[in-house]
N, C-alpha and C positions, 0 to 999 in steps of 0.2 A: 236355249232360247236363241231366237236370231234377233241382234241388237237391232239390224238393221229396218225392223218390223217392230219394235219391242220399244215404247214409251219409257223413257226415264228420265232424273233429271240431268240436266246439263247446264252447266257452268263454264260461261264465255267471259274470260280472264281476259284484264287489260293492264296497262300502266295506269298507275296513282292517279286521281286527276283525268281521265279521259271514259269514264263510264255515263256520264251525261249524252254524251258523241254516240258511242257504242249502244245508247240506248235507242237513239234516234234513228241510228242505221236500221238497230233490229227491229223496229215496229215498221221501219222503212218497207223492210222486206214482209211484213204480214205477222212477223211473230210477235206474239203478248207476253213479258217479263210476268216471272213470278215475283222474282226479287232483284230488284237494286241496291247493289251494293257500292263502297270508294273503289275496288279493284274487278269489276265483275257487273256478269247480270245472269238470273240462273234463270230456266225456261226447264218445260219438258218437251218430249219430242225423241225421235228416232235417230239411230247413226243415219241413215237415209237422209233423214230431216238437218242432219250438222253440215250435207254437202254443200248447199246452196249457201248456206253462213260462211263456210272456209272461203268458198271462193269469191263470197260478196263483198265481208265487210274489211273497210280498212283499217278502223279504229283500236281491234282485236289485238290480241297475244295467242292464246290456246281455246279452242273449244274441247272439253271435257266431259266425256260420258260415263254414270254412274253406274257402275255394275253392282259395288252392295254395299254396305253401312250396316258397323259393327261396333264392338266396344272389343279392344286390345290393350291389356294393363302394362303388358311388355313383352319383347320381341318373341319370343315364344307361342305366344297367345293373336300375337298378329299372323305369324305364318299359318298354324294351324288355320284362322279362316280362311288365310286367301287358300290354302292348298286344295278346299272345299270348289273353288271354283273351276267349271269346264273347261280349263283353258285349252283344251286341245280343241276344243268347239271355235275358239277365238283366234287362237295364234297357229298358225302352220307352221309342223311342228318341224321342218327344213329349214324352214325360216328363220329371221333373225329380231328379236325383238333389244328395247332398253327400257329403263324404270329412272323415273325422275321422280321429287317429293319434296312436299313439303312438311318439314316436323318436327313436333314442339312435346318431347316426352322425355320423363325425368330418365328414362334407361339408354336415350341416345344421345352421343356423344356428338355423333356426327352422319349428319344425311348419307351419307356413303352406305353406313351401317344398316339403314334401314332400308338403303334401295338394292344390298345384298340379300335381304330376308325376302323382298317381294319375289326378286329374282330367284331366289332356291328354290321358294313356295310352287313357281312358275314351271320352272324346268322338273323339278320331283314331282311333277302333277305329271305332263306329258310324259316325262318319260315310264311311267308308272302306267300311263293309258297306252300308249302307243311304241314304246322300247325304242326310242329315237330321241339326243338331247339338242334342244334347238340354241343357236347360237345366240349370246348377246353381249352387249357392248354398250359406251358411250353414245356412239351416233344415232340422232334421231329421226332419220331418214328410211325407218320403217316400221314395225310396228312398235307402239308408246305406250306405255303404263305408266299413270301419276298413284301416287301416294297422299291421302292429304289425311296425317295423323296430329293432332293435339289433344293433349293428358291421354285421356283412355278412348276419348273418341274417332276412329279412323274410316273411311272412303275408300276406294279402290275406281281409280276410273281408267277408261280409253282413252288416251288422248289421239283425238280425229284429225287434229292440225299434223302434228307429230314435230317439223322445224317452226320457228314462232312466225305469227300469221302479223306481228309488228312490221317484219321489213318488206315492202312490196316486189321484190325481185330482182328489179329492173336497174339496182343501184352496184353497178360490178368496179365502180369505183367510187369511194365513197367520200374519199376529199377530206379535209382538214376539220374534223372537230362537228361531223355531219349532224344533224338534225334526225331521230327517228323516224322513217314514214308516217307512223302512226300519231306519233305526236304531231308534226307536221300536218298531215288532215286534220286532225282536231282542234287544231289553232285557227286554221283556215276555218272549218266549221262555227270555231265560236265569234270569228267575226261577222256569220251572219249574210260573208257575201251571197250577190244574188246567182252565182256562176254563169253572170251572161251583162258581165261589164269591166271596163279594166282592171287589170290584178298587175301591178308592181313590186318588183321585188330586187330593191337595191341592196349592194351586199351579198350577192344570191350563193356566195359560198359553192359549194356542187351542184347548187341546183334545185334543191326539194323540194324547197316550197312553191318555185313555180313550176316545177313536174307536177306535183301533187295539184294545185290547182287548175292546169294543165287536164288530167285522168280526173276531174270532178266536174268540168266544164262540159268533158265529151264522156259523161258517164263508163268512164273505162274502169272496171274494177279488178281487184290485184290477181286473180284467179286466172285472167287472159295471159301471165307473164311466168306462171309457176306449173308444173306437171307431174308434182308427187307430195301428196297427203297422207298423215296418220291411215285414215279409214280407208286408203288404198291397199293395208295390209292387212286388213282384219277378216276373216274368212267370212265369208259370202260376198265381199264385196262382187256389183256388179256394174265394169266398167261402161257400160250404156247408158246409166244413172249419168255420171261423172261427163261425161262427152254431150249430155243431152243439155246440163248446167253450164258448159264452157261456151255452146254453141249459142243459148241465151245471152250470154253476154255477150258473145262476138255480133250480134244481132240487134242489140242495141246500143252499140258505142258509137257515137258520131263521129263522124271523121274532120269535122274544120268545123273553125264558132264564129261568129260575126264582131268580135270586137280585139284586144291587144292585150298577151301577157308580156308582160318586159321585162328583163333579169338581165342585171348588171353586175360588175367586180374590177375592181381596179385589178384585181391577178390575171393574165390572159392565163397561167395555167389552171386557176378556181372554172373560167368561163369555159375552156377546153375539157375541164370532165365533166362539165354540166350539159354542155352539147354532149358526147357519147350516152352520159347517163339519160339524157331527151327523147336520143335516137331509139336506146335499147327500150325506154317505154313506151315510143311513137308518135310522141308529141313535138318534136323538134322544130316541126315545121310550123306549129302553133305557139311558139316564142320567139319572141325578140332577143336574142342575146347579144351583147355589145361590153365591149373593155371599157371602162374608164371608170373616173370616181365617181360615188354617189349622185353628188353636186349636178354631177351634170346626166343625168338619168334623163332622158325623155318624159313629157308628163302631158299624155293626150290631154285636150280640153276635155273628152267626155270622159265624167267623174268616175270614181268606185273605188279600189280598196291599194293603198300605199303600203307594204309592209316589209319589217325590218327585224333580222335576228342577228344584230350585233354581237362580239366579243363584250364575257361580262368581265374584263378582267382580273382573274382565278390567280393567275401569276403576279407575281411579286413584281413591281417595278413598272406597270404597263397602266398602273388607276391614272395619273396625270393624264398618261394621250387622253387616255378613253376617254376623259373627262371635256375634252375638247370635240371628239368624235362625235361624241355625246349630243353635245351644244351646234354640234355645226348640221345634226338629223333635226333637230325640232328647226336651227334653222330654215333647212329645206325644204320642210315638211308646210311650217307658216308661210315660206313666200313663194313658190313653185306648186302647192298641193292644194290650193284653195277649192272646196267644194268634195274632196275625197273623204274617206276614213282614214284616219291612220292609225298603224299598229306599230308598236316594237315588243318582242319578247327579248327578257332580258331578266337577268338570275341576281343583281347590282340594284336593290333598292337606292343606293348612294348614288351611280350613274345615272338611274332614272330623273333624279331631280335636278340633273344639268341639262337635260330636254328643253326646258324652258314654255313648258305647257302643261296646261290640268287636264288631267284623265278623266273622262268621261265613264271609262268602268277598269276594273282593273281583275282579270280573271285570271283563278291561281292552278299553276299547273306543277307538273315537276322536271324534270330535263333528269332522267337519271335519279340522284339522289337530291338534287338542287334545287329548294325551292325556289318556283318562277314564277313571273307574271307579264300576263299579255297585255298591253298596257292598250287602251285607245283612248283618241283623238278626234275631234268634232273640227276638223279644219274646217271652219264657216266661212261662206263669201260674203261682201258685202255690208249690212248691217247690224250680223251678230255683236256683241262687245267682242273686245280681243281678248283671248285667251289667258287667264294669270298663271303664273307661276307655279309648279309643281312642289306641293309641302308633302 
């Protein structure tokens, strides 16, 4: 069969927490979920059909395409299926492919184990059809095999991303304690901003979150910054698809917005990889970057979104400052921010209630393995009550 022609399902894997985001993307672009899941959202459709998803959405990890679904009691019983598969129809068999997996069965020890069986499955198939053993390895910069075995039930898919479709490219220096692109759009996204009003971003660390909102303001998507995908090694690909999709996007990406992103950092070295990492995505010229402490962050009069991804203090010895850092954002945020939203994410429920303000919603994310929460703020002008206390 040609996958590239051939309906199946597909499964666009995210981080914990960011499948609401990723869902929005995907219907964004035209496609209808079959299922939503907390890590995912599954669809049918063509490798053809996974091009436009690679290079669309930000929100993503891996797009995965299903070649078959089987029951495998143990490693034995797994190879024999997959060896059943054409792979010489799939992988060039010069080529170099790797197997990645996820799996949850009483006779593996250890994931290694079972992404050597797919692997054997793979190569004794070609070289059995065509007397040539094709290379493989760790690196996932050409053609990808996932695994997704638990107890007896197993998958075999493509993987069309191949490197994870989480980092958007453009990040060649990633600075102290970075922020994932993908979670970063998705925070942005849950606050709702309208992408066409100020976006503040003290603290800006490297930079991401005002890159990222930056690339959402001038609808630039991560596909313009990257030039090698999974499905560029799967035979039949046809590079004309691919070029036809990048040129779409270069076609609709605005070049300059009518309003002020502004990212600050007391570190002029945090501020100097945030400008290169600006440059390398194209946005530089659409932020404000400036040294100094929060405190004194510029704060147009015309409203919209304040936000903050402080230190949650993880290190021993550092709860005190923060505790004050803390107090001195909600500060800022009530006498300088009046009429904005305000955000912090922040992984320190105990930090959070030195803020000195009630959250208005509190949406839970994960940073890694850390439970987190994006906190907002109603800075009202004028006649609202004033803000109590954060319990």
């Amino acid at each position: 069969m040609s996958v590239f022609q051939t309906e199946s399902k597909i499964i666009i894997t995210c981080n914990k927490r960011l499948s609401p985001y990723l869902q929005q993307e995907v219907e964004e672009l035209g496609f209808t979920p079959v299922r939503i899941f907390q890590t995912g959202i599954e669809l049918q459709g063509t490798v053809t059909e996974t091009i436009p998803l690679n290079l669309n959405l930000r929100c993503a990890s891996q797009i995965l395409y299903l070649l078959k679904s089987f029951t495998a009691a143990n490693p034995q019983e797994l190879y024999e299926e997959l060896v059943q598969i054409e792979w010489e129809n799939l992988i060039d068999f010069s080529g170099y492919f790797s197997v990645t997996s996820n799996v949850n069965n009483e006779h593996i020890l250890t994931p290694l184990f079972a992404n050597v069986k797919v692997k054997d499955a793979i190569v004794d198939r070609i070289k059995s059809v065509k007397g040539i053993r094709p290379n493989s390895g760790a690196d996932a910069n050409k053609a990808v095999v996932h695994l997704y075995w638990q107890d007896d039930r197993a998958e075999i898919f493509l993987d069309t991303s191949g490197e994870t479709l989480a980092k958007h490219s453009y990040r060649k220096i990633p600075g102290k304690a970075p922020m994932l692109e993908a979670l970063a759009t998705s925070t942005i996204m849950a606050t709702n901003w309208d992408r066409n009003s100020t976006f503040i971003n003290p603290m800006c660390g490297s930079g991401t979150l005002a890159i990222e909102a930056a690339l959402l303001a001038t609808d630039k998507h991560p596909g313009l910054f990257r030039m090698n995908y999974g499905f560029m090694h799967i035979m039949g690909y046809d590079e004309q698809v691919f070029f036809a999709e990048r040129r779409l996007l270069k076609d609709k990406a605005k070049k300059d917005i009518g309003f002020k992103i502004i990212a600050t950092d007391i570190s002029k070295d945090a501020i100097e990889v945030s400008q290169k990492n600006a440059r390398t995505a194209g946005v530089e010229h659409l932020i404000e970057f400036s040294v100094c402490d929060f405190e004194e962050t510029p704060v147009p009069e015309e409203p919209g979104v304040v936000m903050f991804n402080p230190e949650y203090g993880e290190r021993l010895g550092v709860h005190t400052k923060l505790e004050a850092t803390y107090k001195r954002v909600g500060d800022f945020m009530k006498k300088k921010c009046l009429g904005y939203r305000g955000y912090i994410f922040t992984g320190s429920p105990d930090l959070a209630k030195k803020i000195g303000l009630r959250a208005s919603r509190r949406i839970e994310f994960y940073n890694g393995k850390l439970d987190c929460r994006l906190l907002e703020y109603e800075l009202y002008q004028g006649s609202k009550r004033e803000p109590k206390e954060d319990i």
